[in-house]
C-alpha positions as CSV (number, residue, x, y, z in Angstrom):
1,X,96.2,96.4,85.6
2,X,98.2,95.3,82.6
3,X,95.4,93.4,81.3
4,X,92.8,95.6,81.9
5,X,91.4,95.1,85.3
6,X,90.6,98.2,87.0
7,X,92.4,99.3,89.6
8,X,89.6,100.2,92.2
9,X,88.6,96.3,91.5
10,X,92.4,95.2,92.3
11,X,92.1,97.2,95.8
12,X,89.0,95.4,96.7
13,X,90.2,91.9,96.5
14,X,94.1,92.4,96.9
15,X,94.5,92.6,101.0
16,X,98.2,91.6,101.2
17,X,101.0,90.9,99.0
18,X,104.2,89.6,100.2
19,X,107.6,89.4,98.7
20,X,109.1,86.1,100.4
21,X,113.1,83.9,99.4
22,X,114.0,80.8,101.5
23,X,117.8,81.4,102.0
24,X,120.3,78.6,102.9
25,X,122.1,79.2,106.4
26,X,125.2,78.3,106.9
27,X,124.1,75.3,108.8
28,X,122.6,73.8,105.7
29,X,118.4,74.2,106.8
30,X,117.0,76.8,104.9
31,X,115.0,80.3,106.7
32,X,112.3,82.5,104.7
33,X,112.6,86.3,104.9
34,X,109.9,88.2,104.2
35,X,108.6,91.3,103.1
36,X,104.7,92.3,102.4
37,X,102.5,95.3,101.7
38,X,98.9,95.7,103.1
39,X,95.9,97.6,101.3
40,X,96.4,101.1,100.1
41,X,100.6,100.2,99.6
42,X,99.8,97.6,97.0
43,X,99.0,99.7,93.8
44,X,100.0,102.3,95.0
45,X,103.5,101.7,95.6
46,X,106.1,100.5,93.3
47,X,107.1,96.7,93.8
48,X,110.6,97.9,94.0
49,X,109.3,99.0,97.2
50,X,109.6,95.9,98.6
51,X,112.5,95.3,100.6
52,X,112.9,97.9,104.2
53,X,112.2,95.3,106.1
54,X,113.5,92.1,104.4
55,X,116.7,94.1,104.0
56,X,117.2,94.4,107.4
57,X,116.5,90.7,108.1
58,X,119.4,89.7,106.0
59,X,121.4,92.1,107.2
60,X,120.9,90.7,111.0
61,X,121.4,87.3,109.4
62,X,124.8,87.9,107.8
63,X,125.5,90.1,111.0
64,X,124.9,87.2,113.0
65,X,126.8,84.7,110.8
66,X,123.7,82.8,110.2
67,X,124.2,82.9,106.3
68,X,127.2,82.8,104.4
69,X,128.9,85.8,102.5
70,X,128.1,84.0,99.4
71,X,124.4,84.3,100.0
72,X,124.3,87.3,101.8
73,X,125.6,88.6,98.7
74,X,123.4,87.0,96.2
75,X,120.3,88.3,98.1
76,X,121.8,92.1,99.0
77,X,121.3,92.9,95.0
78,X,117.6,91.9,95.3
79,X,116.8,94.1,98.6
80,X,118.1,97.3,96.4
């Protein structure tokens, strides 16, 4: 929209957006968490929006010991 596409337009082509980080575990192989909005929830939601869901992920994953403190707190700032 910031250079001048209308936003009717964007909402005819834009179908899914998602928000995705490949994090290091702490067994050295890397997992993706993601995040994505569908449709209406693209324009009409702020990007900072992004994040429910992929928050929770990396909660489990810290939960679980699958990532280190390090990361887990590296990545927290970004979900919010």
């Amino acid at each position: 929209m910031e250079l001048g596409v209308d936003k009717t337009l964007l909402k005819d082509v834009l179908k899914v957006t998602i928000y995705q980080r490949l994090l290091q575990q702490v067994n050295g192989s890397l997992a993706a968490i993601a995040d994505w909005k569908e449709d209406w929830q693209i324009l009409d939601q702020p990007t900072s929006d992004f994040g429910s869901s992929w928050k929770e992920v990396l909660d489990g994953a810290f939960k679980s010991k699958r990532i280190s403190s390090k990361v887990y707190e590296e990545y927290k700032k970004i979900a919010a």
